[in-house]
C-alpha positions as CSV (number, residue, x, y, z in Angstrom):
1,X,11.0,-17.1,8.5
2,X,12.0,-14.9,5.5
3,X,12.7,-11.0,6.3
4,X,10.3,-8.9,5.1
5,X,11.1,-5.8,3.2
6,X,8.7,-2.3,4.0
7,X,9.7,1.1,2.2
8,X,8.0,4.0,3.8
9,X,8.0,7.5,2.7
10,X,10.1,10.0,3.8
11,X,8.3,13.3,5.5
12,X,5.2,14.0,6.4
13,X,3.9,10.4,5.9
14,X,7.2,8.5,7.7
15,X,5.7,9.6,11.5
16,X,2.3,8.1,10.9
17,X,3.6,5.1,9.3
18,X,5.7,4.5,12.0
19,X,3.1,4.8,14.6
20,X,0.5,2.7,12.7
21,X,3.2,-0.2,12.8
22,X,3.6,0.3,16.5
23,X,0.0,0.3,16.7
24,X,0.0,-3.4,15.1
25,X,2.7,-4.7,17.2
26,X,6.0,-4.0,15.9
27,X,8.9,-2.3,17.7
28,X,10.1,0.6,15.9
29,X,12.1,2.4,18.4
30,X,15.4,2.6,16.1
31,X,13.4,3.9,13.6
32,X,12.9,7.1,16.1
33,X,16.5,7.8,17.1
34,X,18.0,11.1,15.3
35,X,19.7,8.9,12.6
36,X,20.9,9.3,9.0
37,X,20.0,6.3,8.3
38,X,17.9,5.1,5.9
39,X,17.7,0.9,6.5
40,X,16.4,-0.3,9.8
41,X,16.8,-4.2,10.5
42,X,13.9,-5.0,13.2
43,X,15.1,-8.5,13.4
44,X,12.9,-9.7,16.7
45,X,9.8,-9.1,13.7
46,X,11.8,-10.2,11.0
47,X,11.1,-7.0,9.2
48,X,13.6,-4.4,7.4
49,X,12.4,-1.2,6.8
50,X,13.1,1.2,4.3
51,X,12.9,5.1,4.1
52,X,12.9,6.6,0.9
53,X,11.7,9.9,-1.4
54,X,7.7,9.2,-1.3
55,X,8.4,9.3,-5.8
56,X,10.9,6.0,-5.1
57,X,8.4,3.9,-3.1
58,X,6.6,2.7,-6.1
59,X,9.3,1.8,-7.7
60,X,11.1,-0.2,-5.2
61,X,8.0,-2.5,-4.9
62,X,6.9,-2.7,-8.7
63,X,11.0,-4.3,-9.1
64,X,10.6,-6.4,-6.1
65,X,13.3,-4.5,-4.0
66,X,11.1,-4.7,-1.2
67,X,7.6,-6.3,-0.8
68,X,5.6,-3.3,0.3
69,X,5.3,0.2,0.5
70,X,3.4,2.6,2.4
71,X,3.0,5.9,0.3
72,X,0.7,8.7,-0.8
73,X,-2.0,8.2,-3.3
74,X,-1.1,10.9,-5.5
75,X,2.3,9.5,-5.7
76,X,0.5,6.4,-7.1
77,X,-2.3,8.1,-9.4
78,X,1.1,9.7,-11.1
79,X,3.4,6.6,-12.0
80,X,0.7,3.7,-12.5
81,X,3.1,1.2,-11.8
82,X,2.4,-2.0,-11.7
83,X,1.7,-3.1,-8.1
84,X,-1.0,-4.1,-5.5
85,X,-2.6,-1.4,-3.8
86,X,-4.5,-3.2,-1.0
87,X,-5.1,-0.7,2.1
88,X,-6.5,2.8,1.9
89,X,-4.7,3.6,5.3
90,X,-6.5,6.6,6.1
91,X,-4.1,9.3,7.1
92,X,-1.8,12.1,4.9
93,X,-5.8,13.0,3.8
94,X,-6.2,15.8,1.3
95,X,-7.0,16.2,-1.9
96,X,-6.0,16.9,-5.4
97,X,-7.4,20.1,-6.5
98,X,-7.5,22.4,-9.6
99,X,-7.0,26.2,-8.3
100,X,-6.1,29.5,-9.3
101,X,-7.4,33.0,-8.9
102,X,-11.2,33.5,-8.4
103,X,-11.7,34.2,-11.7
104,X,-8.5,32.1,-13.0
105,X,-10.6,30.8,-15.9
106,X,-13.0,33.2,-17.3
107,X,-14.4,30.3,-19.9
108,X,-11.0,30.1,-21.6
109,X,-11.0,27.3,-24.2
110,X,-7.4,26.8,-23.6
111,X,-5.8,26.9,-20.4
112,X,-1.8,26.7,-19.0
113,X,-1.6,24.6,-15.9
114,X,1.7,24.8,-13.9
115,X,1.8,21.2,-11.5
116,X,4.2,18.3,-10.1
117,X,2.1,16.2,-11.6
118,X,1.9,16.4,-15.5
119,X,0.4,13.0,-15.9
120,X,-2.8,13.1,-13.3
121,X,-3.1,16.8,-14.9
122,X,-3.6,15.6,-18.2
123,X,-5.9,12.6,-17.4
124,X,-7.8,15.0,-16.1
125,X,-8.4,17.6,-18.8
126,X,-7.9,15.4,-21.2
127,X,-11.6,13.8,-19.8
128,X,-13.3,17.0,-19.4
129,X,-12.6,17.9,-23.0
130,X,-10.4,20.6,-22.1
131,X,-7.5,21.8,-24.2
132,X,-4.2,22.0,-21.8
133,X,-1.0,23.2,-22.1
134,X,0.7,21.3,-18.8
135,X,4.0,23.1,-17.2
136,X,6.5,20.7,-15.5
137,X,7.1,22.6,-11.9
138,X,9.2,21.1,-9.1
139,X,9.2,24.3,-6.8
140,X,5.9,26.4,-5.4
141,X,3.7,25.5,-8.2
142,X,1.3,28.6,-6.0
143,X,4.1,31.1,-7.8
144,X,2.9,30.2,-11.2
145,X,-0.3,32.3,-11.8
146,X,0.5,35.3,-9.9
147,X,3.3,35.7,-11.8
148,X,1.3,35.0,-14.9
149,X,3.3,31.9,-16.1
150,X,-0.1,29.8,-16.0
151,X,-4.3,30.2,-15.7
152,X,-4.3,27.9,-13.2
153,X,-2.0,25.1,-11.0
154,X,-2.9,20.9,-10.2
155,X,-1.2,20.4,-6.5
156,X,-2.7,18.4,-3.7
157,X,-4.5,21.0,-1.1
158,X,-4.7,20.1,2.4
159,X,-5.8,23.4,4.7
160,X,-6.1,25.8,2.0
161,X,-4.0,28.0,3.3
162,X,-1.0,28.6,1.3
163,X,-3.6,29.0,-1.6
164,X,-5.4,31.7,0.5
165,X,-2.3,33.6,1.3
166,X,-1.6,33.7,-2.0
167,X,-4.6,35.2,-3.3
168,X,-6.1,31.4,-4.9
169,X,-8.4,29.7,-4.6
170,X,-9.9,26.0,-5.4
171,X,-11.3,26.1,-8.4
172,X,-12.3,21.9,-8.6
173,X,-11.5,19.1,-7.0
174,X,-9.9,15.9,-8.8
175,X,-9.7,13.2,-6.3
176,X,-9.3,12.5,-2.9
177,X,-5.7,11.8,-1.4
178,X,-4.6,9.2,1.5
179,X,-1.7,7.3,2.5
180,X,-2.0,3.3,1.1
181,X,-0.6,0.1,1.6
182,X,0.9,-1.1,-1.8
183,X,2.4,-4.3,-2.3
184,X,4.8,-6.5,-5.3
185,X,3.1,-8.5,-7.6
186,X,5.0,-11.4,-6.8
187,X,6.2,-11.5,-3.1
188,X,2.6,-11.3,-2.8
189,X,2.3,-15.1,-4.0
190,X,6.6,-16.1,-2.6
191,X,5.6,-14.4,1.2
192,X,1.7,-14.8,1.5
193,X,1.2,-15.4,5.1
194,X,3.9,-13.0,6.0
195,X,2.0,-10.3,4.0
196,X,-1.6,-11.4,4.7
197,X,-1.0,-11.2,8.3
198,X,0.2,-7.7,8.4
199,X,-2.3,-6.9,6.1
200,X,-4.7,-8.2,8.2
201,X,-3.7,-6.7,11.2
202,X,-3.6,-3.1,9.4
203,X,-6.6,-3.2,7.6
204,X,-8.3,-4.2,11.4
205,X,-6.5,-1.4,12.8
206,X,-7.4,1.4,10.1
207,X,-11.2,0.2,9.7
């Protein structure tokens, strides 16, 4: 039986991930140990898993390095690789959102948005009609209007709270966020029953 390759994301994702694969029947107890380690070889399930920055998972399975992934999908709406997204998997929920203070537009025709995620920011204006000037920020994007560097911010909003302690608030939503399933184009096709029966047993378990 060939080995079959998993990336998961790194952080807040990685614990649920893990769990939903114990859930479905695979031993991940070396994935739990206090380890620096970032390949696990699980070879009683002839799996090997992958950890990796949540931005790399998509592109480890759109080049085939491993056959799936389990990541966010804002990571996803962002790069547009060229993959198989198969399983909404139901947990990491949020959502992305437009906010800023109360009155953070005011009916400007052209607005400054300060996000992580320059692409899904643009899409989105860019269908509204609106005329955007999009700033590239890796740190607290939250930092942005209050200190008048843009009208508004794009970052996915879970509680609300940050925003609210920082005097913002939602201003729109853009789409709903969850972890999902993604898969390569071809080990689809070379690893079929592999794949289809964890996919299988996932999509059972997530339903």
């Amino acid at each position: 039986m060939e080995t079959l390759k998993i990336a998961i994301a790194k952080g807040r994702l990685a614990k649920y991930s893990i769990e939903l694969l114990e859930e479905i029947g695979i031993d991940c107890q070396v994935l739990k140990e206090d380890s620096r380690k970032l390949v696990f070889t699980l070879p009683q399930h002839h799996i090997e898993v992958i950890l990796l920055k949540a931005v790399d998972v998509p592109t480890y399975v759109e080049h085939g390095v491993v056959d799936m992934g389990i990541v966010g999908k804002d990571v996803l709406m962002e790069q547009e690789r060229q993959l198989y997204e198969v399983v909404d998997l139901k947990f990491g929920v949020c959502k992305f959102s437009v906010a800023g203070r109360p009155n953070g537009t005011n009916g400007k025709k052209h607005l400054r948005v300060a996000t992580k995620y320059p692409n899904v920011t643009k899409k989105y204006f860019a269908q509204k009609g609106q005329s955007v000037e999009v700033i590239r920020q890796e740190g607290s994007v939250e930092l942005a209007p209050l200190m008048g560097l843009s009208d508004v911010i794009v970052d996915i909003v879970e509680t609300g709270k940050t925003l609210k302690e920082n005097g913002l608030v939602v201003l729109e939503d853009i789409a709903n966020i969850s972890a999902r399933l993604v898969l390569n184009k071809v080990s689809y096709k070379t690893k079929k029953k592999e794949i289809t029966t964890i996919i299988d047993l996932i999509a059972e378990k997530v339903s």
